[in-house]
C-alpha positions as CSV (number, residue, x, y, z in Angstrom):
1,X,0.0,0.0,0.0
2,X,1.6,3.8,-1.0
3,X,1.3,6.4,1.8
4,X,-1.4,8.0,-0.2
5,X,-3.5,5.2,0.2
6,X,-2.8,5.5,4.2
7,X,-3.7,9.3,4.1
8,X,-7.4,9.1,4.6
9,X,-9.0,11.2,7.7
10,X,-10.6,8.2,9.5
11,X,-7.8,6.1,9.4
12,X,-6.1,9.3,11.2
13,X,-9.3,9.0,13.4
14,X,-9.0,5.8,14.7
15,X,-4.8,6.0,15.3
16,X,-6.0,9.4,17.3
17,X,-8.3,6.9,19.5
18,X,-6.0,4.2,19.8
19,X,-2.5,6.4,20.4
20,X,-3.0,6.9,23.9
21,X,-3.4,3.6,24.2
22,X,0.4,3.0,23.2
23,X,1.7,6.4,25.2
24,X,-0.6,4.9,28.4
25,X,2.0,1.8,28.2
26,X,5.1,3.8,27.5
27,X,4.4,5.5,30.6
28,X,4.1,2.7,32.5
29,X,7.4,0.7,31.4
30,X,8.8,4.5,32.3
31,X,7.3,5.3,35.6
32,X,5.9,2.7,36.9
33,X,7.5,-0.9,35.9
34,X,8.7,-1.4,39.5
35,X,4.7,-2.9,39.4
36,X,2.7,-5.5,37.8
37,X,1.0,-3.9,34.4
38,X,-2.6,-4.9,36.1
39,X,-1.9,-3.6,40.0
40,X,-1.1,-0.2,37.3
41,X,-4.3,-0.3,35.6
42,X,-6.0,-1.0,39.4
43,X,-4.5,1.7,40.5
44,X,-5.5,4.5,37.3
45,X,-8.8,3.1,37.8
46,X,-9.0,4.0,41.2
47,X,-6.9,6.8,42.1
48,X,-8.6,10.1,40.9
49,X,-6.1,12.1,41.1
50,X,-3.8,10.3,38.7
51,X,-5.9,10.0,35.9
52,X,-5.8,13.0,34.7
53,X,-2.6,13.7,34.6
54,X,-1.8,10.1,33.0
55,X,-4.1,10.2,30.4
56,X,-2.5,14.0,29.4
57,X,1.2,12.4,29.0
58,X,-0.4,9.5,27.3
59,X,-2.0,12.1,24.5
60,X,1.7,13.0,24.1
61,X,2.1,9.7,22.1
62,X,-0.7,11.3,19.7
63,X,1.5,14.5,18.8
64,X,4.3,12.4,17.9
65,X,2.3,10.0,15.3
66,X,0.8,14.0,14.4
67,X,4.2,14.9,13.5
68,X,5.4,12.2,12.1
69,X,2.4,12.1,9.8
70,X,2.6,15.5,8.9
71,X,6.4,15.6,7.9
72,X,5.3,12.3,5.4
73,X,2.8,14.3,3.8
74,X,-0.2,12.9,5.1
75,X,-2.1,15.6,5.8
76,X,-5.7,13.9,6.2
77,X,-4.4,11.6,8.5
78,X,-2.8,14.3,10.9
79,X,-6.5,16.1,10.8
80,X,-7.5,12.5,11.7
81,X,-5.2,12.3,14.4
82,X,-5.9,15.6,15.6
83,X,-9.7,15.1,15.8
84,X,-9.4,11.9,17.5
85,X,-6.5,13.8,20.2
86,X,-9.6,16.4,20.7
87,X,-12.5,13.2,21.3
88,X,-10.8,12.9,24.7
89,X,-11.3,16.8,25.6
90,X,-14.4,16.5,27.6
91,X,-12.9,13.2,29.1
92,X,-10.0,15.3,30.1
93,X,-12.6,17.8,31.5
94,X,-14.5,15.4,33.6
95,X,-11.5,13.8,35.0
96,X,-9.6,17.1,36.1
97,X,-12.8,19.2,37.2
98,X,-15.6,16.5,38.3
99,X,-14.2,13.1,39.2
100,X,-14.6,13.5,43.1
């Protein structure tokens, strides 16, 4: 398949969804490997206070694919990937302003 074939906005989309996903783990084999992956996700889950700020650095992951697309040429996908980094606004909201 030829990059152009690649550059298609929902394709961008769904790496925008997923990315975190990939920073999410990055941060853990930086931060937190010193603990199992699931006593991790156990503690995310449960720990308000975290989440927020974890889920931020994980969108980091999403300006690197943003880049990376961008310098290819692929501009559709890097709108993609920018609309799926701005889905998790109002998640970022709730966590930071009304997760008691």
């Amino acid at each position: 398949m030829t990059p152009k074939a690649l550059d298609r906005i929902y394709l961008g989309i769904i790496l925008g969804l997923i990315g975190p996903s990939f920073g999410f783990f990055i941060y853990y084999l930086l931060e937190w490997r010193n603990r199992n992956f699931t006593e991790f996700i156990n503690l995310f889950l449960h720990v308000n206070e975290i989440q927020a700020p974890i889920l931020a650095l994980s969108l980091i992951f999403n300006a690197l694919l943003f880049f990376l697309f961008i310098r290819l040429k692929m501009d559709d996908s890097a709108k993609g990937i920018l609309i799926g980094t701005f889905l998790y606004v109002p998640v970022m909201i709730y966590l930071k302003y009304f997760n008691a």
